[in-house]
C-alpha positions in Angstrom: -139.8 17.4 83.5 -140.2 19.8 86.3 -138.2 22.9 86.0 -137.3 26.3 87.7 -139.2 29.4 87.1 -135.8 30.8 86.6 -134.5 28.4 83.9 -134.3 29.8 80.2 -134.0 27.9 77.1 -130.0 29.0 75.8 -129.2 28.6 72.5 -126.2 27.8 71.3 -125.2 31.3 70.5 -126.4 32.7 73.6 -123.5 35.2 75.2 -121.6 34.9 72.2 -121.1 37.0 69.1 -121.9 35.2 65.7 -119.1 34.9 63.3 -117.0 37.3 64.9 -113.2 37.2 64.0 -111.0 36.3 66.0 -107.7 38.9 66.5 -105.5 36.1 66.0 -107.1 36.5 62.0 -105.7 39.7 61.3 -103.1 40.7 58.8 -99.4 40.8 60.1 -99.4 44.4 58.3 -102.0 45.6 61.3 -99.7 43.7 64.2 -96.4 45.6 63.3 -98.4 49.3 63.2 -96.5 49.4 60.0 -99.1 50.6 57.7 -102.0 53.7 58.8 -105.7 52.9 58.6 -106.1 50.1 61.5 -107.9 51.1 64.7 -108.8 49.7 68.2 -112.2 50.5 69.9 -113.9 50.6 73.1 -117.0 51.7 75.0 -116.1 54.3 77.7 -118.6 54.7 80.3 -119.9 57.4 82.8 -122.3 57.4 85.4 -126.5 57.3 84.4 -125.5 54.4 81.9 -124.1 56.8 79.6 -121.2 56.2 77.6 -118.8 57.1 74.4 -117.4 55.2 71.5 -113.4 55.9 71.7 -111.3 55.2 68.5 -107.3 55.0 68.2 -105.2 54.7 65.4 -102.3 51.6 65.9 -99.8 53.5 63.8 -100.4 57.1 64.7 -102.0 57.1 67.7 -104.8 59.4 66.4 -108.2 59.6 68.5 -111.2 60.1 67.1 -114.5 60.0 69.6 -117.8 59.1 69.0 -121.5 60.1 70.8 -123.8 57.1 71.6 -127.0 57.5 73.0 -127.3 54.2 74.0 -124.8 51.1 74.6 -127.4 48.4 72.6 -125.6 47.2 69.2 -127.9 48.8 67.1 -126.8 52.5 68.1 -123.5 51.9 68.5 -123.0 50.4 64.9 -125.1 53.2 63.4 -122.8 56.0 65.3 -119.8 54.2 64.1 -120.9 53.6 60.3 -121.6 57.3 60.4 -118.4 58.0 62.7 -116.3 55.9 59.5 -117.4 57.7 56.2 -115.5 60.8 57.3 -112.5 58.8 56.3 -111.0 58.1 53.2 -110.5 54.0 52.7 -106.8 53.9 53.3 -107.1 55.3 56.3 -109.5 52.8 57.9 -109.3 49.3 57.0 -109.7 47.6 60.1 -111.7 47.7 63.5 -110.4 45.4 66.9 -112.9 45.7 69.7 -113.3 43.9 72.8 -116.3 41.2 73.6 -119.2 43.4 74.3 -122.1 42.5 72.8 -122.8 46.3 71.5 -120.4 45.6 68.1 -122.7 42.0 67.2 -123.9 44.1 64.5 -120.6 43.8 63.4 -120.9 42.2 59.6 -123.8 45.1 58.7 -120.8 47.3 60.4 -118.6 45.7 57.9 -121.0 45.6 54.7 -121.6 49.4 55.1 -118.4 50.4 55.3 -115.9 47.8 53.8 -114.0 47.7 57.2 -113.0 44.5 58.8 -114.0 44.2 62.4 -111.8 41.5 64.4 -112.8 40.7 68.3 -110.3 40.1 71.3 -109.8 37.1 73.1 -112.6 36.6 76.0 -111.2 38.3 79.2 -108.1 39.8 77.5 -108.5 43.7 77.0 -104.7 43.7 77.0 -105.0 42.9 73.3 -105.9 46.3 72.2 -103.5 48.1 74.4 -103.4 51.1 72.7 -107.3 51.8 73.1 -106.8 50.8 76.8 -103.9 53.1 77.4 -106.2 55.8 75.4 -109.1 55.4 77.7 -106.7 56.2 80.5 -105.9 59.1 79.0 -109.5 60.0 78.3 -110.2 59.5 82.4 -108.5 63.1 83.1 -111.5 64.8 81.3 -114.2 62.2 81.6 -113.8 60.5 85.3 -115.2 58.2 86.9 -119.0 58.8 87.8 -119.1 61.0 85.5 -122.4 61.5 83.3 -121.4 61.6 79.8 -124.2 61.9 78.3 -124.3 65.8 78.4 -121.4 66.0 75.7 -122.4 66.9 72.2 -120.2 66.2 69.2 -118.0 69.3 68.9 -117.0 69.2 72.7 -116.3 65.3 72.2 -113.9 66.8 69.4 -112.4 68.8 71.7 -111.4 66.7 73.8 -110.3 64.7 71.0 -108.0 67.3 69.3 -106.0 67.8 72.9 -105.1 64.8 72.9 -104.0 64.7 69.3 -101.7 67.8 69.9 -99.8 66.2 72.5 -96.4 65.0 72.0 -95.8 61.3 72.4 -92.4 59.6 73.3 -93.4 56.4 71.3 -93.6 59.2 68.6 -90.1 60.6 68.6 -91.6 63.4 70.1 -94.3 64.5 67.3 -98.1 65.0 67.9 -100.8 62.1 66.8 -102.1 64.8 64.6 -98.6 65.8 62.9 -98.3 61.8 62.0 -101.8 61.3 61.2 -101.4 64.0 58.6 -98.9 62.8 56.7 -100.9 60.2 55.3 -103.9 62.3 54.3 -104.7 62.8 50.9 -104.0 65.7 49.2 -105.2 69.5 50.3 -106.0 70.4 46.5 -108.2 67.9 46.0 -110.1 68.0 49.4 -111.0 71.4 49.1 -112.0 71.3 45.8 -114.5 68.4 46.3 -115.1 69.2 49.9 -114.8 72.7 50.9 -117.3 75.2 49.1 -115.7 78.3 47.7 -115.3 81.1 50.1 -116.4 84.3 50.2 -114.4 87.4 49.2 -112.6 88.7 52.8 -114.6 91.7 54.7 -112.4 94.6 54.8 -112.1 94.5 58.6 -108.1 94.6 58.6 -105.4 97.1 59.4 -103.5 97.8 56.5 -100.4 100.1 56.2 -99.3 101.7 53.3 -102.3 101.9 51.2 -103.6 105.5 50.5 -107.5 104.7 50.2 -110.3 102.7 51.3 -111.2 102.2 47.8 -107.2 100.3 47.9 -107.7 98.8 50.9 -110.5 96.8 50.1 -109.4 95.9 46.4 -105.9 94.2 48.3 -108.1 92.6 50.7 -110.2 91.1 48.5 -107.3 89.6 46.6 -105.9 88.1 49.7 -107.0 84.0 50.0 -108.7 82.7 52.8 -107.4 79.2 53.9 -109.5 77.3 56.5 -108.0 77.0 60.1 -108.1 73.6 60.4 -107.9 70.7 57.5 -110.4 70.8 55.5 -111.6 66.9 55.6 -110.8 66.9 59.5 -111.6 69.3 62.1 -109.0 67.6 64.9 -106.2 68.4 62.1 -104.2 71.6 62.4 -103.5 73.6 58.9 -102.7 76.8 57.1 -102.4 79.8 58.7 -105.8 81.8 57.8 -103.9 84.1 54.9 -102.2 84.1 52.1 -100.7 87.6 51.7 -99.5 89.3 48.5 -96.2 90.7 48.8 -97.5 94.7 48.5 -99.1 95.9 51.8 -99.0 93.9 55.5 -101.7 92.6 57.3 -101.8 93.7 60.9 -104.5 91.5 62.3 -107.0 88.2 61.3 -110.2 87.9 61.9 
């Protein structure tokens, strides 16, 4: 039989992604956005087929974004395993992404990191809402036609963090970040296993009320430095950066 230069043989999985899981699948405990730890994702893309990986938290609507050199499934899933491990379990149980064919990687996704991935509904974005209403968002500092692909990491975090310190209405008012840290674990242990011990503090202060240099620097050096920002989490806000004995006052920070 005779047949057009054009015509491929199609499989029956051609277009589609194997095994994926449908949304209707997932746990009653991720529909209510009663619990933390289940996130919706999507592909956001500039100009020069560039593009970013954007993450959002049901419950607290917490952003996290990702860098992908490329939209092919095999970058994307290795960005997002990678993208994943900075979380603790509880916090990330589940994925829902949209049809694109980028995520059908998505069971070595799920071996590597224990998370479940479910898919939408062909032709029905609506179903992860809160990603599309994030990617919105996301349009006042990445729009349209724009090339993406100039961002590193830290400025993608940026952006990220601005978001996460602005007051939602669907939040009584209170920041993603403010939410999204109440269900972190706890500070003690984090910076015990995570941060390395610190340095004693340079004596580059102002201090009043302390006779010597020789007295300065010993009350400086029993001052404690705390990092800016949580330790496990850059986008998080934390301590101030000192602890300050109750003899002498500290007139600036470094």
């Amino acid at each position: 039989m005779r047949r057009s230069r054009h015509h491929t043989q199609k499989t029956d999985t051609h277009g589609r992604i194997v095994d994926a899981v449908p949304i209707s699948e997932r746990p009653a405990t991720t529909e209510d956005r009663a619990l933390p730890g289940h996130w919706e994702g999507d592909l956001l893309f500039g100009s020069r087929d560039s593009q970013i990986a954007t993450l959002v938290e049901r419950h607290t609507r917490y952003v996290m974004l990702v860098k992908v050199t490329g939209k092919d499934t095999e970058t994307v899933t290795n960005a997002l395993i990678k993208n994943a491990r900075k979380l603790p379990q509880e916090l990330y149980k589940s994925l829902t992404w949209d049809r694109g064919k980028e995520m059908a990687a998505h069971k070595r996704f799920t071996l590597a990191t224990d998370i479940k991935v479910y898919f939408c509904d062909p032709r029905s974005p609506w179903q992860r809402g809160t990603n599309e209403n994030t990617n919105g968002l996301l349009r006042q500092y990445f729009p349209k036609g724009h090339d993406l692909s100039g961002y590193s990491q830290a400025k993608l975090n940026a952006v990220a963090r601005k978001l996460n310190e602005r007051p939602r209405k669907t939040l009584n008012y209170e920041t993603p970040a403010e939410r999204f840290s109440q269900f972190r674990p706890p500070v003690e242990s984090l910076t015990d296993t995570i941060t390395p011990p610190r340095k004693p503090v340079a004596a580059t202060a102002v201090v009043r009320g302390l006779p010597s240099s020789t007295g300065k620097k010993s009350w400086l050096n029993d001052c404690i430095r705390r990092p800016r920002t949580h330790p496990y989490d850059p986008h998080l806000p934390f301590a101030p950066a000192y602890t300050l004995p109750e003899s002498g006052r500290l007139m600036t920070k470094s």
